[in-house]
PDB file of N, CA, C and O in Angstrom:
ATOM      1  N   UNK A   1      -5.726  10.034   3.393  1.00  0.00           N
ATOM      2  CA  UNK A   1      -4.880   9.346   2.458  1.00  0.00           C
ATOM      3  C   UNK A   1      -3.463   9.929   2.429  1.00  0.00           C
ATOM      4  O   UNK A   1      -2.487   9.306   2.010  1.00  0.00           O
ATOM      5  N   UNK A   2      -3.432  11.268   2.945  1.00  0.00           N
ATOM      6  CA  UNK A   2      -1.780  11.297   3.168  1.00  0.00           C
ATOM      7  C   UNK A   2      -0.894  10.920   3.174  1.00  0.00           C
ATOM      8  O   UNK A   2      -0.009  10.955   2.319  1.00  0.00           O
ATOM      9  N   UNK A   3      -0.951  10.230   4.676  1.00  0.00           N
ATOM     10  CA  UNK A   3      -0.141   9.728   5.118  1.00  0.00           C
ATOM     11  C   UNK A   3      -0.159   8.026   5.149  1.00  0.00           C
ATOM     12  O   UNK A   3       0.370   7.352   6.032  1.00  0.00           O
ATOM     13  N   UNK A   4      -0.978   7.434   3.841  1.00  0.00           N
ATOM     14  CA  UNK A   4      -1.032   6.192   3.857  1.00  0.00           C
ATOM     15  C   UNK A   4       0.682   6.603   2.635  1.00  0.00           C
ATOM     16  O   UNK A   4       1.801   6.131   2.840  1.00  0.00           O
ATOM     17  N   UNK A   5       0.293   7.576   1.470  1.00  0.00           N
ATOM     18  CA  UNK A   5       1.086   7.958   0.696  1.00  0.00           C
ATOM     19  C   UNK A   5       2.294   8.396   1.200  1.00  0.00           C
ATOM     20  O   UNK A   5       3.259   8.095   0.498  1.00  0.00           O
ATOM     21  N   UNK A   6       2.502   8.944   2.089  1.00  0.00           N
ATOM     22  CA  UNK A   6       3.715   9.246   2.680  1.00  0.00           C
ATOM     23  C   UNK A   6       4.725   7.916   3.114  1.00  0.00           C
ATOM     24  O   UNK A   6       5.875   7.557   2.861  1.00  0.00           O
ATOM     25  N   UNK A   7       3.629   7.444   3.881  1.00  0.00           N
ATOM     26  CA  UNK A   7       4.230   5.862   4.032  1.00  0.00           C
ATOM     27  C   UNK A   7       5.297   5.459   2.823  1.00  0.00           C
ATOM     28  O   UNK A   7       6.511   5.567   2.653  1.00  0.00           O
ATOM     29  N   UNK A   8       4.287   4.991   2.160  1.00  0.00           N
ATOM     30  CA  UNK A   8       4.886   4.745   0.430  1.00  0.00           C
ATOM     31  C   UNK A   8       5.931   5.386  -0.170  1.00  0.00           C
ATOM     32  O   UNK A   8       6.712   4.820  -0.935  1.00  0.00           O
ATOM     33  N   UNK A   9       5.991   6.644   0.164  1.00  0.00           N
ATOM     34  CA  UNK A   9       7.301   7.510  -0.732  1.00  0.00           C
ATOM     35  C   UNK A   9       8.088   7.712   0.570  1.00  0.00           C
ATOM     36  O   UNK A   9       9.018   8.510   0.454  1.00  0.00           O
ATOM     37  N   UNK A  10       7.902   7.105   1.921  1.00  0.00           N
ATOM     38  CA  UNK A  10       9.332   7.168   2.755  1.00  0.00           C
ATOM     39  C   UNK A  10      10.004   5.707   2.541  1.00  0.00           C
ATOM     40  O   UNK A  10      11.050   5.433   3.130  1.00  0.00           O
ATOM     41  N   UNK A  11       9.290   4.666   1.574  1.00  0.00           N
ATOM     42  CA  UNK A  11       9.684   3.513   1.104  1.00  0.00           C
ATOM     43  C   UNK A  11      10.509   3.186  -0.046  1.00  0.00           C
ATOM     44  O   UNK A  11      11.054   2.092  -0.188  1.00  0.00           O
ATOM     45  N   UNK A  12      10.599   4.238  -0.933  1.00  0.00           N
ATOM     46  CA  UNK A  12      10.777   3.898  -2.039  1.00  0.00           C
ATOM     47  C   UNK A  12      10.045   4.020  -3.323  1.00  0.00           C
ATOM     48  O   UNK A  12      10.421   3.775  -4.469  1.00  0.00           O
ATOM     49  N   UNK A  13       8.575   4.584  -2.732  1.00  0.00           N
ATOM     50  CA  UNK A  13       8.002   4.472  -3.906  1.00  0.00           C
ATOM     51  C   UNK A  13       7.661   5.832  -4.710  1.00  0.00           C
ATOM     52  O   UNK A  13       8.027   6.882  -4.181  1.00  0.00           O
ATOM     53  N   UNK A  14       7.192   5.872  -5.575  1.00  0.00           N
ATOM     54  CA  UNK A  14       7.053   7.445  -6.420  1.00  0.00           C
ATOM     55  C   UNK A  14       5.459   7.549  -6.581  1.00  0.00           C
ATOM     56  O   UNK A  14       4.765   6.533  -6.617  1.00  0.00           O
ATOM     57  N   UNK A  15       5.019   8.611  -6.658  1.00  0.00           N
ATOM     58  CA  UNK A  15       3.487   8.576  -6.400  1.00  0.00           C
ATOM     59  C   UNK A  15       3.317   9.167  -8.219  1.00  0.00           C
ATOM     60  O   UNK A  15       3.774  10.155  -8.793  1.00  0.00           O
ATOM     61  N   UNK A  16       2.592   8.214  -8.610  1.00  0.00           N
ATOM     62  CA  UNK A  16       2.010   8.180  -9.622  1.00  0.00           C
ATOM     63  C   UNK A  16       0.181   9.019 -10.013  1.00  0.00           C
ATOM     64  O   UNK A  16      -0.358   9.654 -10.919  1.00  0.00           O
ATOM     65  N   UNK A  17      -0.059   8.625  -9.035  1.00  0.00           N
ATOM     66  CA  UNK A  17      -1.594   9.361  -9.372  1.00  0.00           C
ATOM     67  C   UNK A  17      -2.395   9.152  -8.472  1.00  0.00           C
ATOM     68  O   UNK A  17      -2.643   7.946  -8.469  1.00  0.00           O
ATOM     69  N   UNK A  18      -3.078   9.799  -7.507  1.00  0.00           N
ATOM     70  CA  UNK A  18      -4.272  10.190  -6.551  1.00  0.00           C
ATOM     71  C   UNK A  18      -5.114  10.719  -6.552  1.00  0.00           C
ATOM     72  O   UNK A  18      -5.168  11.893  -6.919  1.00  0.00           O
ATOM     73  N   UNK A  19      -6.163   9.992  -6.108  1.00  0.00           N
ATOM     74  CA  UNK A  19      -7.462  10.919  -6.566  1.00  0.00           C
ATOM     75  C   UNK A  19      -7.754  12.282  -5.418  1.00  0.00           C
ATOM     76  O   UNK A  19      -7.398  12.533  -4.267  1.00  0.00           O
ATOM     77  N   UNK A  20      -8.667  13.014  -6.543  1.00  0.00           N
ATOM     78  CA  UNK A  20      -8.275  14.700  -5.841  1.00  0.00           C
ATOM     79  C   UNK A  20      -8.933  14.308  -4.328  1.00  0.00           C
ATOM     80  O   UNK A  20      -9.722  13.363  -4.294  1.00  0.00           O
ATOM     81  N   UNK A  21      -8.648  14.946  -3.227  1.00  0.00           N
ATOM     82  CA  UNK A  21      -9.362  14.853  -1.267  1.00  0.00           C
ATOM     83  C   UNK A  21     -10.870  15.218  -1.555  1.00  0.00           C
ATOM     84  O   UNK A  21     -11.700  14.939  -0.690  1.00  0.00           O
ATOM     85  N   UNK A  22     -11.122  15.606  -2.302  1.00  0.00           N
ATOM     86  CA  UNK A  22     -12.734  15.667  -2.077  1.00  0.00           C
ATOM     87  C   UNK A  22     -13.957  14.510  -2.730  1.00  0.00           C
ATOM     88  O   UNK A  22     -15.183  14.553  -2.829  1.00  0.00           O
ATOM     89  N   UNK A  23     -13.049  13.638  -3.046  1.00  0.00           N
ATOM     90  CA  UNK A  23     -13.556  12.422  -2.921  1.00  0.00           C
ATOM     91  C   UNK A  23     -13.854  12.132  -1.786  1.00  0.00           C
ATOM     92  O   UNK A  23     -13.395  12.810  -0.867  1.00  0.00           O
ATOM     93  N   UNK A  24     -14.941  10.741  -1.456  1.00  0.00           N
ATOM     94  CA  UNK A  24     -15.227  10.355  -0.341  1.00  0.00           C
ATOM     95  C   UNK A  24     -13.906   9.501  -0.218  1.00  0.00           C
ATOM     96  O   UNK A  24     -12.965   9.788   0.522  1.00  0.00           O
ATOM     97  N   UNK A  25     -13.965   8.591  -0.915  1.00  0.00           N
ATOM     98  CA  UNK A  25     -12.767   7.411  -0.873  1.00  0.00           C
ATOM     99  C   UNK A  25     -11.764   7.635  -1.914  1.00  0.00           C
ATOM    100  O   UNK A  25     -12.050   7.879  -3.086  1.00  0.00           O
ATOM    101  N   UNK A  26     -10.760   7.556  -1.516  1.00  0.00           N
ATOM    102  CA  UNK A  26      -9.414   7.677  -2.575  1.00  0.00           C
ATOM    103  C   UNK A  26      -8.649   6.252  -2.740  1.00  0.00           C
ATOM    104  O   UNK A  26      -8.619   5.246  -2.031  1.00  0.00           O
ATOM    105  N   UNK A  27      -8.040   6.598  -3.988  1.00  0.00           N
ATOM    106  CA  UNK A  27      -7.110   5.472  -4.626  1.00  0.00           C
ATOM    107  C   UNK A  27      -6.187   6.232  -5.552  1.00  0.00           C
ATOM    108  O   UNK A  27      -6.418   7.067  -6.426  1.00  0.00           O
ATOM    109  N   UNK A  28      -4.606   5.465  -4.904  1.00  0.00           N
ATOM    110  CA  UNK A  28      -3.360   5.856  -5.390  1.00  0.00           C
ATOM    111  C   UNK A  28      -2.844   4.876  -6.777  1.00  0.00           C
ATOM    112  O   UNK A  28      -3.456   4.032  -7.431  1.00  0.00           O
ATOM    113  N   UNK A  29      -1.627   5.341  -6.867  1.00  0.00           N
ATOM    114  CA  UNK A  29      -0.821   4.892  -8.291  1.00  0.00           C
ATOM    115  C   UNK A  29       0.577   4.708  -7.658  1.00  0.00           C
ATOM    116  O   UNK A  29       1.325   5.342  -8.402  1.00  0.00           O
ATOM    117  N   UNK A  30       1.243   4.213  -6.755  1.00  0.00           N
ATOM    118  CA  UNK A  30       2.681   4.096  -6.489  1.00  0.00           C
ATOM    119  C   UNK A  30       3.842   3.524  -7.425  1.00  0.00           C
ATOM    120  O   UNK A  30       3.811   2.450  -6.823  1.00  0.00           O
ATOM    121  N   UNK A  31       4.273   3.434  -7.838  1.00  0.00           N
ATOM    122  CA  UNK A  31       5.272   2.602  -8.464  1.00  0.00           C
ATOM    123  C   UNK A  31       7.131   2.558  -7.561  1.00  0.00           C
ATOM    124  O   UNK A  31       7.610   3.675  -7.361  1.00  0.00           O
ATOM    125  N   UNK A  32       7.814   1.582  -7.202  1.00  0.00           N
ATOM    126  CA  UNK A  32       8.586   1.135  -6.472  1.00  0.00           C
ATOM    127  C   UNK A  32       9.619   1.577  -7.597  1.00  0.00           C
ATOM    128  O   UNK A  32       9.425   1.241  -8.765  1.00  0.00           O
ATOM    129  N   UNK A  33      10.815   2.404  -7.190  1.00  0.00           N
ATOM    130  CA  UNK A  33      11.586   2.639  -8.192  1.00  0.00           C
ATOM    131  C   UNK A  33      12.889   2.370  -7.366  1.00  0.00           C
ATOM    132  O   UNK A  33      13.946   2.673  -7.920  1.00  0.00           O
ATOM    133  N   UNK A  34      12.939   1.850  -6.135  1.00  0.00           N
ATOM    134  CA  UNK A  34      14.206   1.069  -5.601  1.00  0.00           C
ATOM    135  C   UNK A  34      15.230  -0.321  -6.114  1.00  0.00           C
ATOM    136  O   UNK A  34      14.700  -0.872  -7.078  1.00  0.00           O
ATOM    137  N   UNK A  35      16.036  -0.733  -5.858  1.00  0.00           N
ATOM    138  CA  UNK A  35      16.366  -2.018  -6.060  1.00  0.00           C
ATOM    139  C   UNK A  35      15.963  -2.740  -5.633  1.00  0.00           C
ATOM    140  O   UNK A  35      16.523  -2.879  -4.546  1.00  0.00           O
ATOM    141  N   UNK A  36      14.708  -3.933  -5.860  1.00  0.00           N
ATOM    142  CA  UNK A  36      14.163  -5.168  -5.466  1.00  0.00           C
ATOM    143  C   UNK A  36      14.955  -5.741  -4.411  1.00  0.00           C
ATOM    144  O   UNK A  36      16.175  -5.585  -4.459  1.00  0.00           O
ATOM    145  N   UNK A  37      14.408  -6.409  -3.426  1.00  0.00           N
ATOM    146  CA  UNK A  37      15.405  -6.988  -2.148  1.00  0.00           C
ATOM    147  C   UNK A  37      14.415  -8.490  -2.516  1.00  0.00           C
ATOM    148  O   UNK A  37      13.282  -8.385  -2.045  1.00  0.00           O
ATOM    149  N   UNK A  38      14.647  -9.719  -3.205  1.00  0.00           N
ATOM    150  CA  UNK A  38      14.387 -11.083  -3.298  1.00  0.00           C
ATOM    151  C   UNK A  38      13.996 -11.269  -1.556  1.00  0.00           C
ATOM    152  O   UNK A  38      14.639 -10.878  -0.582  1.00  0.00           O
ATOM    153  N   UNK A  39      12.556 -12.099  -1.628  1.00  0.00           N
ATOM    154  CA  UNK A  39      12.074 -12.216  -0.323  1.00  0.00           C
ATOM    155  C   UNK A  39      12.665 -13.658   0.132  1.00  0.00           C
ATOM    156  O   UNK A  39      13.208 -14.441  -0.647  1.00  0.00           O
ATOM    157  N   UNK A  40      12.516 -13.831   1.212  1.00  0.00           N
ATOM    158  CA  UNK A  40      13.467 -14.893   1.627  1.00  0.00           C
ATOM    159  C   UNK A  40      12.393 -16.028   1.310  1.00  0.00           C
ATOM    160  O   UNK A  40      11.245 -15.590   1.230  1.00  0.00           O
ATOM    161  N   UNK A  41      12.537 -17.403   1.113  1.00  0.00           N
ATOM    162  CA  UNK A  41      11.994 -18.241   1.223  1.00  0.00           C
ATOM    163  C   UNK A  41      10.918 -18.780   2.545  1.00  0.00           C
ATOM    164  O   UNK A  41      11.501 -19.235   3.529  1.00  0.00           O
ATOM    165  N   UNK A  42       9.722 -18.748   2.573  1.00  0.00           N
ATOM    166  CA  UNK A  42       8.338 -18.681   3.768  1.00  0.00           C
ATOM    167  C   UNK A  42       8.301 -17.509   4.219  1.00  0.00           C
ATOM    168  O   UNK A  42       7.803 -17.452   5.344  1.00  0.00           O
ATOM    169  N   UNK A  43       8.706 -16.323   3.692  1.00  0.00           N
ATOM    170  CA  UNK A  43       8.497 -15.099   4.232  1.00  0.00           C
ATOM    171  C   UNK A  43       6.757 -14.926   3.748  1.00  0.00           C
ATOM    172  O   UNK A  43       6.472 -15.415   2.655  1.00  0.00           O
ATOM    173  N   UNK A  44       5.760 -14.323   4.456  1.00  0.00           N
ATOM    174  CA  UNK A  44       4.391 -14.527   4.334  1.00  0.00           C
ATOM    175  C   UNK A  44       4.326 -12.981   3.518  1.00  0.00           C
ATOM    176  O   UNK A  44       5.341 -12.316   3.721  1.00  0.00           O
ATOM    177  N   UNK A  45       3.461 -12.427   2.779  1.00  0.00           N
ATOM    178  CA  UNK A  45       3.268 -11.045   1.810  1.00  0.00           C
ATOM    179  C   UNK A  45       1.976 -10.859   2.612  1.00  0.00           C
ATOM    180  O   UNK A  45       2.109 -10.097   3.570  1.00  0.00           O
ATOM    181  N   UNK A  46       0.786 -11.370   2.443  1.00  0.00           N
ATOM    182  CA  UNK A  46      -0.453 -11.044   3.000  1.00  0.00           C
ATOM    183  C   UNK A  46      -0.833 -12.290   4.285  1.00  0.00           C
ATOM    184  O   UNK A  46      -0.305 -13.350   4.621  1.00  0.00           O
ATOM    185  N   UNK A  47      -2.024 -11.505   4.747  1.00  0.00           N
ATOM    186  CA  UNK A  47      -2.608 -12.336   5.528  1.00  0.00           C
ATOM    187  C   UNK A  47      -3.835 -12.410   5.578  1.00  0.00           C
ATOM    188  O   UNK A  47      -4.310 -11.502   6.261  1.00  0.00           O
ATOM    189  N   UNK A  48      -4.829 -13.335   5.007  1.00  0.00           N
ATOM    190  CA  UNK A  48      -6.054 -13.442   4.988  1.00  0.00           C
ATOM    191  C   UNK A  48      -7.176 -13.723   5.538  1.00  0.00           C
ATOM    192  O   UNK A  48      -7.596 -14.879   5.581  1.00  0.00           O
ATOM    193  N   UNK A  49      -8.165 -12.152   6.307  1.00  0.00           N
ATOM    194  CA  UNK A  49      -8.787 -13.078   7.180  1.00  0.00           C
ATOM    195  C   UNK A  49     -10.605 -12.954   6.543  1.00  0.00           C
ATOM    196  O   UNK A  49     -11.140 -12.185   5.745  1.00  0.00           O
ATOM    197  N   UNK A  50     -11.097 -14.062   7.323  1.00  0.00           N
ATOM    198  CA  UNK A  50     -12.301 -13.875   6.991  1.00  0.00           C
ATOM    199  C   UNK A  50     -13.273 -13.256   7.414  1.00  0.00           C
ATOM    200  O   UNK A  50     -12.999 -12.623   8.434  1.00  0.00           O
ATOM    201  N   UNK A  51     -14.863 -13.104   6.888  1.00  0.00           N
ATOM    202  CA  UNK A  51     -15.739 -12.304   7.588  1.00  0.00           C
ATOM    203  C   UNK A  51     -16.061 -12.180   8.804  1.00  0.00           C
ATOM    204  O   UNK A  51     -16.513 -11.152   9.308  1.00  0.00           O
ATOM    205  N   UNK A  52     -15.792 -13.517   9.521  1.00  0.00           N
ATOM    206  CA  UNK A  52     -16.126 -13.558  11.011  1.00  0.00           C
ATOM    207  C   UNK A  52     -15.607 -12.474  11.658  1.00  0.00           C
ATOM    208  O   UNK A  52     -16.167 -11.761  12.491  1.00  0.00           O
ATOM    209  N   UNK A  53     -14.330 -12.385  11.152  1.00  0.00           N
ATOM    210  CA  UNK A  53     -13.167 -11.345  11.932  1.00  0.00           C
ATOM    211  C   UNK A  53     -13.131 -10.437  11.337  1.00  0.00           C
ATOM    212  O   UNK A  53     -12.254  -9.661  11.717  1.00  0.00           O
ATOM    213  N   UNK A  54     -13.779 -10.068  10.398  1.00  0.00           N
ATOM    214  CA  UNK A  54     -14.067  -8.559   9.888  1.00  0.00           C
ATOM    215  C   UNK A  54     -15.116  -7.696  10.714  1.00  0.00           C
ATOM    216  O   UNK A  54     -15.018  -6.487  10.918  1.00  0.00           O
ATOM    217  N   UNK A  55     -16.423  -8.764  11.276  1.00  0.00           N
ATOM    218  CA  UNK A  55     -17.037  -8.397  11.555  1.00  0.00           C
ATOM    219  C   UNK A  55     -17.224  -7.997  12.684  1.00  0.00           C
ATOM    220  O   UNK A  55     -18.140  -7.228  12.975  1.00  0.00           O
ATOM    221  N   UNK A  56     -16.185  -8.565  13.694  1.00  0.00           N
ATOM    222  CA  UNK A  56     -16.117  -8.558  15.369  1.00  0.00           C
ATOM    223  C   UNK A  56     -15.508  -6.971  15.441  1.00  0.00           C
ATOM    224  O   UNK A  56     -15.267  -6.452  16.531  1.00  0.00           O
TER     225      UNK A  56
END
């Protein structure tokens, strides 16, 4: 989980809260404390795929 977090705070964001590494699975708290950049109009955010292609 590091460097998913590192990601994040070389972005802009401030790390709010992580769970301690000796968890199996972790989950963060980021919050974005930059100036908002308005996304352009058909710019896509996610992409959704389904189980078929999860599973291959």
């Amino acid at each position: 989980m590091p460097s998913i977090c590192a990601w994040f705070e070389e972005r802009g964001f401030e790390r709010e809260w992580v769970t301690e590494p000796e968890h199996r699975q972790g989950v963060g708290v980021h919050r974005f404390r930059e100036r908002p950049v308005p996304l352009q109009l058909g710019t896509r955010v996610f992409s959704f795929v389904g189980y078929d292609r999860l599973r291959a």
